[in-house]
Each structure stands twice: as C-alpha cells, then as structure tokens.
PyMOL commands that place a pseudoatom at each C-alpha (Angstrom):
pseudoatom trace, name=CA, resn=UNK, resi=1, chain=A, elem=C, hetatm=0, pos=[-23.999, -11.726, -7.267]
pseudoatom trace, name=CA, resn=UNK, resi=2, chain=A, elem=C, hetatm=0, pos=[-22.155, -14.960, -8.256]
pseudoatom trace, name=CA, resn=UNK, resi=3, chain=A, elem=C, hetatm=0, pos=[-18.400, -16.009, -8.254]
pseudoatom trace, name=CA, resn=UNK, resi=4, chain=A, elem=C, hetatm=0, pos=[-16.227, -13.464, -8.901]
pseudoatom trace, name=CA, resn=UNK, resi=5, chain=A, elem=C, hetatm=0, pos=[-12.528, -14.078, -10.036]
pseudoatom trace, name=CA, resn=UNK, resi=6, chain=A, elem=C, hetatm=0, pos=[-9.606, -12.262, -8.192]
pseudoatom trace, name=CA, resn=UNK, resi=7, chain=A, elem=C, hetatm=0, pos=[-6.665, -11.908, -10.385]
pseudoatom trace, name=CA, resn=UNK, resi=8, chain=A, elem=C, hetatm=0, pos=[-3.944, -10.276, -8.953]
pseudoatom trace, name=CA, resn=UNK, resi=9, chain=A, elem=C, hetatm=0, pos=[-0.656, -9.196, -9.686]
pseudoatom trace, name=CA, resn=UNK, resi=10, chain=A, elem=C, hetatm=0, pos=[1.926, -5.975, -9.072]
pseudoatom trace, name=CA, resn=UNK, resi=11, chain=A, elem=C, hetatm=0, pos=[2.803, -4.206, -11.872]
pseudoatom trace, name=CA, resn=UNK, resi=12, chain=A, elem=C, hetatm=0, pos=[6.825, -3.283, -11.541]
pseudoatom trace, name=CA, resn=UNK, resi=13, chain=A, elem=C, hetatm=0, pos=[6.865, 0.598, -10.400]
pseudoatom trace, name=CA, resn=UNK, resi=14, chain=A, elem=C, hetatm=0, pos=[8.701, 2.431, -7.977]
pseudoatom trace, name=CA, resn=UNK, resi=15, chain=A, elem=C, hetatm=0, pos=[5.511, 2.635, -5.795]
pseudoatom trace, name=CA, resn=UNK, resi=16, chain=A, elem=C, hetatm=0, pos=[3.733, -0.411, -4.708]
pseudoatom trace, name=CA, resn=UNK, resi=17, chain=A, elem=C, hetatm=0, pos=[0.588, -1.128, -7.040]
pseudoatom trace, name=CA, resn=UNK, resi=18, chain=A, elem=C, hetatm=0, pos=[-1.334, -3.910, -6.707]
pseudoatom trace, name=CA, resn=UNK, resi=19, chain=A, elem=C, hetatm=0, pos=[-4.092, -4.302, -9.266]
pseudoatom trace, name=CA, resn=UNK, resi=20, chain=A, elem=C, hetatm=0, pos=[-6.707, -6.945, -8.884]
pseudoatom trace, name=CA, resn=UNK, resi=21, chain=A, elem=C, hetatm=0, pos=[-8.207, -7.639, -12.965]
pseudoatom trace, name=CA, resn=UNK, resi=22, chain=A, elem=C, hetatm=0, pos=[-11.111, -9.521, -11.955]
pseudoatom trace, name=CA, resn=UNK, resi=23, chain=A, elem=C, hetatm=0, pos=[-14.144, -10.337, -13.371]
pseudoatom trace, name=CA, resn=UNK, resi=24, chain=A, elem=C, hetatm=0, pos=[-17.277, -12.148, -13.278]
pseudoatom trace, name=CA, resn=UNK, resi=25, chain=A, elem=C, hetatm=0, pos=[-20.306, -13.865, -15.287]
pseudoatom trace, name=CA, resn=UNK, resi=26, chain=A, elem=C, hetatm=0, pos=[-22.195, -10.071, -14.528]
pseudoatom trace, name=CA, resn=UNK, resi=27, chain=A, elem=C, hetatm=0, pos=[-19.001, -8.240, -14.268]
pseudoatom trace, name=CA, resn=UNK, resi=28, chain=A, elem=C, hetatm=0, pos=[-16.806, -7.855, -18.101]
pseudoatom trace, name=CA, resn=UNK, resi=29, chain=A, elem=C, hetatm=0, pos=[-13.914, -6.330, -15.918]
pseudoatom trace, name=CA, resn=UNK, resi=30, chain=A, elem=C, hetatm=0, pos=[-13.596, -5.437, -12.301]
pseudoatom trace, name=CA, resn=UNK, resi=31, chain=A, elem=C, hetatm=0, pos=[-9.962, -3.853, -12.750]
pseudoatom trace, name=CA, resn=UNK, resi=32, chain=A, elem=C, hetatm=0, pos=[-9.050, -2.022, -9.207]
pseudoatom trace, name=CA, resn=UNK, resi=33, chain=A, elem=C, hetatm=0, pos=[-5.588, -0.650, -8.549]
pseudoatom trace, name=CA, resn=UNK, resi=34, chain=A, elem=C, hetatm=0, pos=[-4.264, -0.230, -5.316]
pseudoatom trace, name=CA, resn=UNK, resi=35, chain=A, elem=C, hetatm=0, pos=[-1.160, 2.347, -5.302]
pseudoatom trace, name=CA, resn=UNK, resi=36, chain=A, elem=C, hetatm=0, pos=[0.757, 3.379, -2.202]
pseudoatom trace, name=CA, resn=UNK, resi=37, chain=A, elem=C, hetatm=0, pos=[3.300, 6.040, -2.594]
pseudoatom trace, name=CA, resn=UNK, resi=38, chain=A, elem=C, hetatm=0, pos=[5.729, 7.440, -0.051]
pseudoatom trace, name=CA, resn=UNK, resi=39, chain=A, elem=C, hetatm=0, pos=[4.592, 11.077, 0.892]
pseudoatom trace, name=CA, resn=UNK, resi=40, chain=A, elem=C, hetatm=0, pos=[6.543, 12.875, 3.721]
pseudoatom trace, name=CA, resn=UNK, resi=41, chain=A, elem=C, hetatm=0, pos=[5.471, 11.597, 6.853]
pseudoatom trace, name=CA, resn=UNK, resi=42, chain=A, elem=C, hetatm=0, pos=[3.368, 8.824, 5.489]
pseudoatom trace, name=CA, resn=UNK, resi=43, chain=A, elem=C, hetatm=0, pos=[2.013, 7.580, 2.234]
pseudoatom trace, name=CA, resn=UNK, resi=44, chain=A, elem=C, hetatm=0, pos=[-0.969, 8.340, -0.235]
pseudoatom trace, name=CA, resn=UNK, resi=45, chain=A, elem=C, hetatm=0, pos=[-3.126, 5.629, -0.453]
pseudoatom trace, name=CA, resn=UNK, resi=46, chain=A, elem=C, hetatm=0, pos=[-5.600, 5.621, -3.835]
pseudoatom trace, name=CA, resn=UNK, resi=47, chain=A, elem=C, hetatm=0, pos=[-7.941, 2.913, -5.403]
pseudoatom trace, name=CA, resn=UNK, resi=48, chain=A, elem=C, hetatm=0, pos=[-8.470, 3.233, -8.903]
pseudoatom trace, name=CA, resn=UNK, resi=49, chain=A, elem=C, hetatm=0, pos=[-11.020, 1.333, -10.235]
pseudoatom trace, name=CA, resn=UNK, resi=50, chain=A, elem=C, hetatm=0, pos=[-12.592, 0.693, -13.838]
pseudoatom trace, name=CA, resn=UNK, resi=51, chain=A, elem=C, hetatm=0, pos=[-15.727, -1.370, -14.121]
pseudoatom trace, name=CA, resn=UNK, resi=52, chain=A, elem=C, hetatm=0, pos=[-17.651, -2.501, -17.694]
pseudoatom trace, name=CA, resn=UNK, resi=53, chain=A, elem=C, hetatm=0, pos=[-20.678, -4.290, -16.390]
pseudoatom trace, name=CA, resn=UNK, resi=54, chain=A, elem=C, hetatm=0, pos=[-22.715, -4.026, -19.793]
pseudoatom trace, name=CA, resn=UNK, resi=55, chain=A, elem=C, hetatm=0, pos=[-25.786, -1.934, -18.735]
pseudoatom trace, name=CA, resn=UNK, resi=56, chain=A, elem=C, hetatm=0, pos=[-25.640, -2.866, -15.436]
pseudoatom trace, name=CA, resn=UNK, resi=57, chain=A, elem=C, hetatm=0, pos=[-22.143, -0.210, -15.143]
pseudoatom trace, name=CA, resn=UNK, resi=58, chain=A, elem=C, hetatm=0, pos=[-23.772, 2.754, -13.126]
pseudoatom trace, name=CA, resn=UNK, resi=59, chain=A, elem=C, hetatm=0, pos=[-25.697, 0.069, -10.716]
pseudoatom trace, name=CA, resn=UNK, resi=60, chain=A, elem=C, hetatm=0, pos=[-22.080, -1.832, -10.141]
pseudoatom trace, name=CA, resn=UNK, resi=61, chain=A, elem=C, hetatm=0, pos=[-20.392, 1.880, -10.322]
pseudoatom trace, name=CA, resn=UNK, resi=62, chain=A, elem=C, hetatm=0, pos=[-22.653, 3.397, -7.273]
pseudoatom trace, name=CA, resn=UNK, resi=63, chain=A, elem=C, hetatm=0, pos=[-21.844, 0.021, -5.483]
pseudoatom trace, name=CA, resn=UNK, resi=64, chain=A, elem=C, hetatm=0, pos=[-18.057, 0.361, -6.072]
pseudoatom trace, name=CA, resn=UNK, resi=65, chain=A, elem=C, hetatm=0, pos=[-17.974, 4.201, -4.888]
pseudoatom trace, name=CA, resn=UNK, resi=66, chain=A, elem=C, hetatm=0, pos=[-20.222, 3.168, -1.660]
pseudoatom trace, name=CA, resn=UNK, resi=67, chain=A, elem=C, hetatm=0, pos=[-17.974, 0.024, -0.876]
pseudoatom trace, name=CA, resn=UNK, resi=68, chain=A, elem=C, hetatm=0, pos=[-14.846, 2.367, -1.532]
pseudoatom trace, name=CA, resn=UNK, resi=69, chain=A, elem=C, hetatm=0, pos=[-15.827, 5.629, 0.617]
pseudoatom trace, name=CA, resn=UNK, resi=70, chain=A, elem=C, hetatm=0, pos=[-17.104, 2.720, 3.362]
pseudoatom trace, name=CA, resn=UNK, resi=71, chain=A, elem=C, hetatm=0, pos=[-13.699, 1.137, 3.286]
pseudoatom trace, name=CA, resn=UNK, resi=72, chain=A, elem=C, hetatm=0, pos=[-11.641, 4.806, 2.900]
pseudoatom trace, name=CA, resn=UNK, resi=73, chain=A, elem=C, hetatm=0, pos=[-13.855, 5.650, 6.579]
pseudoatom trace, name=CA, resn=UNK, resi=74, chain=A, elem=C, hetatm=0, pos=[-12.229, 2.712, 8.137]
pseudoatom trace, name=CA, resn=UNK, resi=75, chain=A, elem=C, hetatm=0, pos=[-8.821, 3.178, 6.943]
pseudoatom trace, name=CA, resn=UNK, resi=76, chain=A, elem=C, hetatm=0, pos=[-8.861, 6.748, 8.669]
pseudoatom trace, name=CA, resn=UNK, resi=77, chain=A, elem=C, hetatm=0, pos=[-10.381, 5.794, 11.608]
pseudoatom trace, name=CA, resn=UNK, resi=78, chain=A, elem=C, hetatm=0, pos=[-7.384, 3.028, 12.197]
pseudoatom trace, name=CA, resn=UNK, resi=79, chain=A, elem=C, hetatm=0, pos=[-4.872, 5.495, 11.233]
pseudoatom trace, name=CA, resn=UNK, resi=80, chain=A, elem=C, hetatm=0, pos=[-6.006, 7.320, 13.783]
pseudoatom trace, name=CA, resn=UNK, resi=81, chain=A, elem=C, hetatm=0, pos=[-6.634, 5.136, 16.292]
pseudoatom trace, name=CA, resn=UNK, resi=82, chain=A, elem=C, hetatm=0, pos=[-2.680, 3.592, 15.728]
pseudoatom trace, name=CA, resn=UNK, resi=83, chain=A, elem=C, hetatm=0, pos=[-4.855, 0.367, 13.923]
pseudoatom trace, name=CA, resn=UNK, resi=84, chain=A, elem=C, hetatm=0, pos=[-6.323, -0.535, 17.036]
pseudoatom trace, name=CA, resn=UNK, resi=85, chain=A, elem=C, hetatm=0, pos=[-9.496, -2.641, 16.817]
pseudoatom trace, name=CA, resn=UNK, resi=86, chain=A, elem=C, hetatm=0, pos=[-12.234, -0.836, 15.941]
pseudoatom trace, name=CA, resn=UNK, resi=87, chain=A, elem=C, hetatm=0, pos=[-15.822, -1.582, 17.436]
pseudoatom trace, name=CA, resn=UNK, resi=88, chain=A, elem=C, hetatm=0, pos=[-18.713, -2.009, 15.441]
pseudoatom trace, name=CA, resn=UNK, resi=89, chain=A, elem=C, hetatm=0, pos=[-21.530, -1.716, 18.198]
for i in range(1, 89): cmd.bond("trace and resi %d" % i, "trace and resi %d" % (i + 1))
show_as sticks, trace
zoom trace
C-alpha cells in the first residue's frame, strides 16, 4: 500500500491519549487515537479511529476494524496470560 506517514503526538488530558494523524498518497487521513483511562482495578483501553480514503473509505474501513478486533484479541489474551509470550503455532 505505499509509505505511510506516522505523526504522533499526545494531546494534554488527564488520561493518556496518544493520537497518531497519519496519512498516505491512498490514505487523506489515517487519524487513530489511543486513550487509556484509569478504571478501578485497571484501565479502559479504546482506539478511535477516523479514516477519509476517497472512495476507497469502506475497503480501508473493513481493514481498520479487522486489524483492530485482531490486535484487541491479543491484548486480552496477554492480559490474561500476565503478558507472557504468546505462541503463534
């Protein structure tokens, strides 16, 4: 898919938010927000993420929410295994 351009930076909240506004020749805006917030226990972890890919949007869109739920899978599963390598046999 060609270069893509990672521009991050962390917006001032009380929260930590990272938020990545990239981009790319096929991509207008890539903007994805990362925002950790303290929640008893543990935290709440939640990607936000806004794509304008011309007509190509819902192509780049279903990639994004397969790439995302993927990646969500494999947070759990180190959560739960204390971040312990996981295998990929």
């Amino acid at each position: 898919m060609g270069k893509q351009a990672v521009v991050i930076s962390y917006p001032l909240s009380d929260d930590f938010i990272l938020l990545d506004d990239g981009y790319s020749p096929l991509i207008r805006r890539w903007r994805h927000t990362i925002t950790i917030v303290p929640q008893g226990q543990g935290c709440l972890y939640r990607d936000t993420v806004e794509i304008d890919a011309g007509i190509l949007t819902g192509l780049v869109g279903m990639f994004a929410k397969a790439f995302y739920r993927h990646r969500q899978k494999r947070w759990q599963q180190l959560v739960q295994q204390q971040f312990a390598p996981i295998r990929s046999d």
